[in-house]
N, C-alpha and C positions, 0 to 999 in steps of 0.2 A: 504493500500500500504506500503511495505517495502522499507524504503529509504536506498540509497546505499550512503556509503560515501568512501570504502574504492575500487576502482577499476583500472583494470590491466593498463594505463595510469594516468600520472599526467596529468593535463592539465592547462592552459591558458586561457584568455578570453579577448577578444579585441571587447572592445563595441559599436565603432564607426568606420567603415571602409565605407569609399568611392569608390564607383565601377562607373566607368566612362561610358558612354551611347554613341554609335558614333554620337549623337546627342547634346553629350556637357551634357548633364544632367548627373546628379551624383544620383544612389542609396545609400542608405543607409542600411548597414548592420552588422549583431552583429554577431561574429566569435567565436565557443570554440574549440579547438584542443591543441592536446597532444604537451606540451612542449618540446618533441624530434622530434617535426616535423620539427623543423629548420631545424634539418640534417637528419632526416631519412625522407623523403614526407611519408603521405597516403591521401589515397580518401577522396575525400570532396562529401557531402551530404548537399544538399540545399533544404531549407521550404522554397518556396514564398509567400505572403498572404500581403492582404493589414489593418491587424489589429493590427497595431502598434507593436513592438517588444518591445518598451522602456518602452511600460505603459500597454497597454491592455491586451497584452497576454504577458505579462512578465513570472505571476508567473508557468503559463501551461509551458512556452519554457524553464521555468529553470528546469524542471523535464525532461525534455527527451533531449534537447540538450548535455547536460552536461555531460548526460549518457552516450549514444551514441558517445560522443568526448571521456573518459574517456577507449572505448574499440577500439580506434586508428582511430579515424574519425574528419578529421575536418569537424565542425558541423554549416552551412552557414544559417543564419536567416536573410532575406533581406523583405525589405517593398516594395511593390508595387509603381512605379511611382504613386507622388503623395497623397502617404500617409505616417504616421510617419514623419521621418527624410530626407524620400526621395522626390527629386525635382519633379515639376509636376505636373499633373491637373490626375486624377484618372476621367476620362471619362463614365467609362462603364465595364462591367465585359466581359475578354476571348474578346480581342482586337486582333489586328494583332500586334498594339505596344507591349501590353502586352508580348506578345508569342516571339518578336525579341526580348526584352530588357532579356529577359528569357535565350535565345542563347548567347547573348552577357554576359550576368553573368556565365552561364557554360563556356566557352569558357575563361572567366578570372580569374576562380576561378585552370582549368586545367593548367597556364602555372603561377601560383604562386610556386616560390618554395619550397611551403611548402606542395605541392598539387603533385601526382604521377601522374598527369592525368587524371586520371579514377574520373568519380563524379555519384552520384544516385539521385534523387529526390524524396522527402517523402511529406505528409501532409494529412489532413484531409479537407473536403469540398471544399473551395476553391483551397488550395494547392493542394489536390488531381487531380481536376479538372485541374488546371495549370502543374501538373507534366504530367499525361495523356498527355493532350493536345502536349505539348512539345515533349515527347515521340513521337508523331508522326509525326514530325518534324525532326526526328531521327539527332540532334546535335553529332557529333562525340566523344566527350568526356563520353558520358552516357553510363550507364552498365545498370542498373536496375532502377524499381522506388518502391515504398511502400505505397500505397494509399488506405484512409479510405473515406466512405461517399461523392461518385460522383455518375456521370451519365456520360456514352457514348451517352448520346443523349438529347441535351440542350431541345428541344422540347417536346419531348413527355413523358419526365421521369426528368424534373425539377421543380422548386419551381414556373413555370411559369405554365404552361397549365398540362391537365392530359386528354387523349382520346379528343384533343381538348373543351376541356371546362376551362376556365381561373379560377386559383386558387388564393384564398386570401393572400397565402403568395406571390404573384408577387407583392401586395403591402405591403407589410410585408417585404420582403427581400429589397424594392426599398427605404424603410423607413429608415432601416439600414444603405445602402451604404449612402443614403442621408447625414445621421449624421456620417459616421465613413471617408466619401470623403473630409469633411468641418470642419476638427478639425483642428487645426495649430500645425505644430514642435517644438518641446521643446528647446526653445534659451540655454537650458545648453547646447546643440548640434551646433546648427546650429549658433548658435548667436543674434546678431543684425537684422539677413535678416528674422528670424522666422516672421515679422508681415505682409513683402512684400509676402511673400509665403505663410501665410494664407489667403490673401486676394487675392490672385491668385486666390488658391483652391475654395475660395465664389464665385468670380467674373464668371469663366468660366464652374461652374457647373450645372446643370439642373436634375431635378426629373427623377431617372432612367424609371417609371413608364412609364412616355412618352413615350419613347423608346420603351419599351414589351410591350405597346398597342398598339403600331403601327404595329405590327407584329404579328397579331393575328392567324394566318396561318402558316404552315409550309414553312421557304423561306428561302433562301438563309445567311437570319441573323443567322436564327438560325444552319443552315445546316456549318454554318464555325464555327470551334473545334468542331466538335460533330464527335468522334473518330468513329462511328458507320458508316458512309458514306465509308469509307477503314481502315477496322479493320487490314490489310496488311498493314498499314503506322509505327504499332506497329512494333517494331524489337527489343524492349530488355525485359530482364524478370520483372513478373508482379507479386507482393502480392496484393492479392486487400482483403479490407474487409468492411463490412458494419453490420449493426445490426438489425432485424426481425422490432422493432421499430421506426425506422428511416424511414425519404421517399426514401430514397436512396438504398432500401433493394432490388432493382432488376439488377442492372448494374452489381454486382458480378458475376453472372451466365450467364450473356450476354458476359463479356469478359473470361469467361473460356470455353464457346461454342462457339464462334468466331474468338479468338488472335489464333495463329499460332504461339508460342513461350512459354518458358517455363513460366507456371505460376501454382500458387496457392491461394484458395478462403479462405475464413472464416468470416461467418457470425453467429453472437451473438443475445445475446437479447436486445441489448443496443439499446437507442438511441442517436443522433447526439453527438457523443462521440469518442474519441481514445477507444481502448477494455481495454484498461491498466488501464481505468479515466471511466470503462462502466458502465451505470447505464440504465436500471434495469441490476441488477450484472445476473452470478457473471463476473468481472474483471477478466482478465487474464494477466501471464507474457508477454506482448503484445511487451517490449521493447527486452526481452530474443528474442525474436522473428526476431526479426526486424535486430536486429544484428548477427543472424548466415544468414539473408538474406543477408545481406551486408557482412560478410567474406563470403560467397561464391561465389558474384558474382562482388565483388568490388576485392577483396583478391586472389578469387580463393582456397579457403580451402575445401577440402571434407569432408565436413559434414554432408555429408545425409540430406541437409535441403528440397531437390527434394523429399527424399523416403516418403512413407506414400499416401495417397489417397490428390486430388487433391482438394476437398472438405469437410474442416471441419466443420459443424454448428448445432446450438445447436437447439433440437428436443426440443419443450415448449410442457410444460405440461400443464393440464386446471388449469385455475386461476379464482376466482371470478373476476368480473367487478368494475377494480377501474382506476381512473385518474396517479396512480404514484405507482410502485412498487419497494422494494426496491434487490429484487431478484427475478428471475422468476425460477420455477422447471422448469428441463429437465435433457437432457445430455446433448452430444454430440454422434454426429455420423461421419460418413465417407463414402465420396462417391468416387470412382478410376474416373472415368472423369464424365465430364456434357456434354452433356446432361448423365445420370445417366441410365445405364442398371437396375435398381434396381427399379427404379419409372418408372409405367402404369399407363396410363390415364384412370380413370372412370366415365363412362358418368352415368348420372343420369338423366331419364327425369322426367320434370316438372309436374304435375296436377294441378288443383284449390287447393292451399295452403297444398300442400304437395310436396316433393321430394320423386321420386319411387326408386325402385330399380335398380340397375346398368343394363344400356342397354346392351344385347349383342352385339359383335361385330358387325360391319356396314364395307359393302365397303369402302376402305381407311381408316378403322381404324376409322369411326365417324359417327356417326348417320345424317340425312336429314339436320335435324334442327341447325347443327354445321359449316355448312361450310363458306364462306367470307361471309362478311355484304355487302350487296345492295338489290333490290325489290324481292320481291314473286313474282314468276307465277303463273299462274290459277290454281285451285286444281278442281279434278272432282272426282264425285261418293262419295255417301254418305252424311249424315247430320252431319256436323262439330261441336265438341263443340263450345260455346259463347267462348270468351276470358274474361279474369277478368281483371278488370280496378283498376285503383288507378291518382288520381291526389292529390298530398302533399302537405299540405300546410308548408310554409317558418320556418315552427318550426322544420322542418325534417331536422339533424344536427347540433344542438345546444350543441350536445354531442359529436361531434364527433373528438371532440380533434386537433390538431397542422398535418399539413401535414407531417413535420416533426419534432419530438418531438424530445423537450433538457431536458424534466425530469425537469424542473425548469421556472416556476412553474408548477405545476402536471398536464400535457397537452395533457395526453393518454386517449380513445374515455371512456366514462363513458357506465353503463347499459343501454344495446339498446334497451330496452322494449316500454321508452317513443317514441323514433326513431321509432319505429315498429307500433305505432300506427297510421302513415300517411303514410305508405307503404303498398306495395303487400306483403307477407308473405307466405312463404312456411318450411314447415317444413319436416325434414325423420320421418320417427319411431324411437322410443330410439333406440340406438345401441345396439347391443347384444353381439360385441367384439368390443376391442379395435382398434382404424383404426390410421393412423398418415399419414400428407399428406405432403410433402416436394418440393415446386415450386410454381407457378402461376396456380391457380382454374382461369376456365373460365367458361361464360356465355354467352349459343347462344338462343338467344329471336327471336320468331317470334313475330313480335308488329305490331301496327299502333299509331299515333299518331296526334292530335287533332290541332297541331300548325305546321308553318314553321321551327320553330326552336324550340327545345327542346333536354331534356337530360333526360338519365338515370344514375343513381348511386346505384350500385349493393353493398350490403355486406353481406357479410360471416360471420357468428355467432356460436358461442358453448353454446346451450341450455341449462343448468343444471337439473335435478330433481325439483328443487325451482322455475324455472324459469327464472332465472337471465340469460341475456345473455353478454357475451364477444366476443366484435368483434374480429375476427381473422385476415381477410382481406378484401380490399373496394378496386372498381375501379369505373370508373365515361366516361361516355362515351357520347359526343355532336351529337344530330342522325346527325348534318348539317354536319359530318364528315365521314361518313359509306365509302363514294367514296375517301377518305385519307383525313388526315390533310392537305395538302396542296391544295386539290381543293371541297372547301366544296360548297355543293349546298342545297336549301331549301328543305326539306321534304315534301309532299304530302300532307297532309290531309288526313287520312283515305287509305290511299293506303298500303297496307304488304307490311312489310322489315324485312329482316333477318337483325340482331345487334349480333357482338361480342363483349364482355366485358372482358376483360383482369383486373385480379384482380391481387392484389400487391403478388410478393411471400414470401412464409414463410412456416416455419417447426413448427410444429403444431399436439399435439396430442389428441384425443376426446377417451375420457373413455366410459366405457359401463353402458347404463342407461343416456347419456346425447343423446342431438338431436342435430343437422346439421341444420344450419335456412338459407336462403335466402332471402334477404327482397331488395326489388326492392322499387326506390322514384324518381319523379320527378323531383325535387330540394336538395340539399343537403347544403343550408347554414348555417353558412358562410362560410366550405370548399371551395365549389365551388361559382363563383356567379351564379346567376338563371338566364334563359331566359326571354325573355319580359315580356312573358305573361305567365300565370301557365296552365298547356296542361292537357287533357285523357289519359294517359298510357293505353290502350288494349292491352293486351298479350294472342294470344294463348297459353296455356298451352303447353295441349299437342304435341304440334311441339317445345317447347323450351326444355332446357336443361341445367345441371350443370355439368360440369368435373372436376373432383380431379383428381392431380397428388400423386396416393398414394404410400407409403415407405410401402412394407409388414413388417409386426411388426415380422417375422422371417428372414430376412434379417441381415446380421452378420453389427454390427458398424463400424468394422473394425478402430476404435477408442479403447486406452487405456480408465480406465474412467477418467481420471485427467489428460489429455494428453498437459495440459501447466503449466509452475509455476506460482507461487500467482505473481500481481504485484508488480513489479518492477521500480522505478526512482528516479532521484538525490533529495537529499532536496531540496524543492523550497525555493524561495529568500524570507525573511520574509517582510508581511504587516499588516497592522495596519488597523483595521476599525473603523473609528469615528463617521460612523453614520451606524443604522442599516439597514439594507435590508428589502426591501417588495414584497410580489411574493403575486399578483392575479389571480382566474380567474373565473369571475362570469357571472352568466346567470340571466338576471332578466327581468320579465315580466310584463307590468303594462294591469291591463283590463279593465282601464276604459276606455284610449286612445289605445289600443291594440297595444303598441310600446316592441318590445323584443330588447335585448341590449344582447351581450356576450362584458364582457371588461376586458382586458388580462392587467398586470400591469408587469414586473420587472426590480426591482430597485435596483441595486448593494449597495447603500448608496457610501457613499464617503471613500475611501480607500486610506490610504499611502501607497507608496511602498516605503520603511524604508529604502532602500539603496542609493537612491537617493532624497530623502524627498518630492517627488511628490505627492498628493492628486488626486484622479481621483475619478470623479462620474461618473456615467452612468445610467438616466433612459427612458425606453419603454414602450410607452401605447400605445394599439390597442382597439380598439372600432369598432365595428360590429352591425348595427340598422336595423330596418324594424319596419314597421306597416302592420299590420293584413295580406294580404294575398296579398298587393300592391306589384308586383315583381321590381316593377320602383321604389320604396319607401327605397331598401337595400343601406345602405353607409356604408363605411370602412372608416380608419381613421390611420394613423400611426403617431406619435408626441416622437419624442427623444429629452432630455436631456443631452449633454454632459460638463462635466467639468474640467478644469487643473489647478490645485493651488500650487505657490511655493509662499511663502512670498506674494510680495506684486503683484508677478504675478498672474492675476484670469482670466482666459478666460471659457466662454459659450458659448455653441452653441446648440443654437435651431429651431427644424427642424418639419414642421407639411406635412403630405399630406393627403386630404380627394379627394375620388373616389366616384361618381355616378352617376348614370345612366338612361335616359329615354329611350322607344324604339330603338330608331336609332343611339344616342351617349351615348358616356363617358366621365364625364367631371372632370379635376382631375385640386385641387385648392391646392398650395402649398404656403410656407412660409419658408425663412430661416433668421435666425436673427444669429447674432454673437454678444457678450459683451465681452469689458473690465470694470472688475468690473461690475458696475451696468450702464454703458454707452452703449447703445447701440450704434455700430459700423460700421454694415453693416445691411441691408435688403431689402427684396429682394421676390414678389410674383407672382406666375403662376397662369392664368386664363386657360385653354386650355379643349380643347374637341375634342375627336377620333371619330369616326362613327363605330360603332358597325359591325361585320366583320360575320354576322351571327353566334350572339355570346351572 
């Protein structure tokens, strides 16, 4: 990254501003704008997020705030109620408070005098998700927003469930807020009240965990902010981006196929990253970007930042099978709208452990075996092949890396060969040209299945010559959910059902001489958790199918090849690391007791931020167990480490939660402790158990 120091505003910075709440609370917020803004106003553009400004994401906010203020923007960094500097108990994630305390900051930041009115909203994950969200709320002050790494639909395309089947990062992310909801505000700010405000935040908080298990179904929790319900509530313009690697790689294409206002996509190879900060690279000028989005529609400048195709994303080349890349081959291409005249669907039917040839065309455009999930009818005339079975056992997914990957520690799905040997497995013929598929691959399964409740999880592999395979893309589908997420019912026993499987999308290219794999399992931990008991997958063959969304490899890019500058941002604020960092992630199996473990380690070490002499640690462990083939026997485990040290101030906080599970419930055992110095000060532990929601 090339740091800027010389640009077209000087600016200011004001580290500690108070935004008053109509409920008396007071945010906290950190301000950079151009020193001429006293007399001349411009647009303010606000990050919300609830991960401290002053310490956590300092050295990230000094790289692009500063920027961004520097090209005539005051650049608004505020802390979530309840977290940082700001008053409050941080509850839960995408509140209704959340969203008004949101209006009520646009709304104060428009009638400052340093402010023209006009404001935008920007952020990555959360902030993303909170700018959306607010967006369609449609606040009068708003022009645009800038959002990386969301979801329009908290349910079915978040860190919580996937095709209703409950994912490990719901307690993985519920781990997180745990410890980042329960840290206390830095008395250089706040003062003396920093220890009554910590002990708020202990006192009134609960394992978010609880919460998303109790809501195992599609309901009305999840259905409030999830922009997908009235994509018409959107009314200003949209940059959305996200990255092939990320779990967030599907929302991009959903709101440039459904918003009704101007927008533009761009999706990378990165994972949960700014594009600018993207790893696997390459990085792009992401802030250059971001900033003719904002003079054109904060500004009003005509700058062509509309002209060009509506979709830019990078076309990946085959890679061997590794956990962490530090660049992925591709381009980039270009698509004029999405859904994309360029990309056709080909169906490919299924055999015993082969993929055929692309079906002809079918009434409607899809073959028998493609259409909605629910029962088979009676089939008559003729002797039907057998179907092929596979039931998995608990070892299937030990590879299959982070739902969504931060590249740190190296959390991308490894070689699926070992994966492959508890699955169904179907393969094409080597290719004989090159193919490249750009979208969401689907999968339509005629099956039966052996239990009430069961899952399938489908993925998508690039075969090599050697054999090595690299997943491409995975989806995961709970059969108790064929009739929707929201009204799930038990499966038959042996009775056909047609299942679709919705896999992740991605741009994606397979050379000639490699093969196209399919591999079908009935468990996928610790991804997903597993059903009660471990089921018979039967799948007819020949009634199922696989569809690529293919890009003909003569279709124009309609992309320059270098169509952004190298990254671009301010120097960030200097720190000091005094202890070092540790990044794991191990798989280990023991055979005598036949216990498998995956256990996920990173630890920041303990870091100064030199400008304010603060010390912050931060460490995360996840631990993922089973024994042999026991599906009642898997437990998760989330345990953070936080720390803040000035002199003789030393605070900690520690946060454990463990999840598991027999037949009928779920029983999640948590722990929060806070120290001054080595005194332990507060704590505080949950017993509690859900009832499994056919799940």
């Amino acid at each position: 990254m090339r740091f800027v120091t010389q640009l077209p505003y000087a600016t200011k910075e004001e580290e500690h501003v108070a935004i008053p709440m109509s409920d008396g609370v007071e945010l906290s917020a950190r301000i950079w704008r151009p020193t001429s803004s006293d007399s001349e106003p411009v647009p303010a553009v606000l990050e919300y997020i609830p991960y401290r400004k002053r310490d956590l994401s300092a050295v990230r906010d000094s790289i692009h705030h500063p920027y961004i203020a520097g090209h005539g923007y005051a650049c608004v960094r505020v802390d979530i109620r309840g977290t940082g500097e700001s008053e409050g108990v941080l509850r839960d994630e995408y509140l209704e408070q959340e969203q008004q305390d949101a209006e009520e900051v646009l709304a104060w930041l428009a009638e400052q005098p340093w402010c023209d009115g006009g404001t935008g909203m920007m952020g990555i994950s959360w902030g993303a998700f909170a700018a959306l969200q607010v967006a369609a709320r449609q606040p009068p002050s708003l022009r645009g927003i800038v959002i990386a790494s969301f979801t329009d639909d908290r349910h079915a395309d978040d860190m919580h469930y996937m095709g209703g089947a409950l994912l490990s990062d719901n307690l993985a992310e519920a781990g997180t807020m745990f410890a980042y909801g329960t840290c206390p505000p830095d008395p250089a700010i706040v003062g003396d009240r920093w220890r009554a405000m910590w002990h708020e935040r202990m006192e009134h908080t609960r394992p978010w965990v609880l919460e998303w298990l109790r809501h195992q179904r599609r309901d009305d929790y999840w259905r409030h902010a999830s922009v997908c319900e009235d994509y018409g509530a959107v009314r200003c313009p949209v940059l959305a981006s996200s990255g092939w690697a990320d779990g967030y790689s599907n929302a991009v294409t959903r709101l440039l196929g459904n918003l009704d206002v101007p927008r533009k996509g761009l999706i990378g190879p990165w994972s949960h990253k700014f594009p600018h900060l993207g790893e696997p690279g390459p990085a792009i000028g992401y802030l250059q970007e971001v900033v003719r989005w904002w003079d054109h529609w904060l500004k009003g400048v005509d700058n062509g930042v509309m002209d060009g195709p509506m979709l830019r994303t990078w076309m990946q080349e085959s890679v061997p099978p590794s956990t962490s890349y530090e660049e992925r081959p591709g381009r980039w291409v270009g698509e004029p709208t999405w859904p994309s005249p360029h990309i056709r669907e080909v169906t490919h039917p299924l055999a015993p452990h082969r993929i055929g040839r692309p079906l002809e065309s079918h009434e409607n455009g899809e073959s028998r075996a493609t259409g909605e999930s629910g029962a088979v009818g009676e089939r008559g005339g003729g002797v039907e092949p057998a179907p092929v079975t596979v039931q998995s056992p608990l070892s299937v997914g030990q590879f299959a890396g982070k739902w969504a990957s931060y590249n740190a520690p190296p959390d991308l799905p490894y070689d699926q060969r070992e994966e492959d040997g508890g699955s169904l497995v179907f393969d094409s013929d080597p290719l004989t040209e090159r193919l490249e598929i750009l979208g969401s691959p689907t999968v339509g399964l005629d099956l039966t299945i052996s239990e009430p409740v069961g899952m399938v999880a489908a993925r998508l592999s690039d075969v090599s010559p050697d054999g090595s395979a690299t997943r491409v893309s995975y989806g995961i589908l709970n059969l108790t959910r064929l009739g929707g997420t929201d009204t799930p019912e038990p499966v038959e026993p042996g009775r056909r059902y047609r299942a679709k499987v919705q896999l992740n999308g991605v741009g994606q290219a397979f050379p000639p001489g490699h093969r196209i794999r399919l591999s079908l399992s009935t468990s996928y931990w610790p991804m997903a958790w597993p059903p009660p008991k471990p089921a018979l997958l039967s799948v007819y063959a020949h009634a199922s199918t696989l569809s690529l969304p293919v890009r003909p490899t003569d279709e124009p890019d309609e992309m320059p090849v270098s169509p952004f500058g190298e990254p671009e941002g301010a120097p960030p604020i200097t720190s000091t690391q005094l202890s070092p960092r540790e990044e794991r992630w191990e798989v280990k199996r023991d055979l005598v007791g036949y216990n498998a473990e995956l256990e996920i380690v990173k630890d920041r070490g303990l870091v100064r931020i030199d400008d304010i002499g603060l010390d912050v640690g931060l460490r995360a462990e996840e631990r993922y167990r089973s024994v042999a083939e026991d599906f009642t026997s898997v437990s998760g485990e989330s345990a953070w480490t936080m720390r803040f040290r000035r002199d003789e101030w030393d605070i900690r906080v520690e946060t454990r939660t463990r999840l598991t599970s027999d037949a009928g419930e779920f029983f999640v055992d948590a722990t929060l402790d806070g120290y001054e110095g080595d005194k332990r000060v507060f704590s505080r532990t949950w017993n509690e158990q859900v009832p499994r929601d056919l799940l």
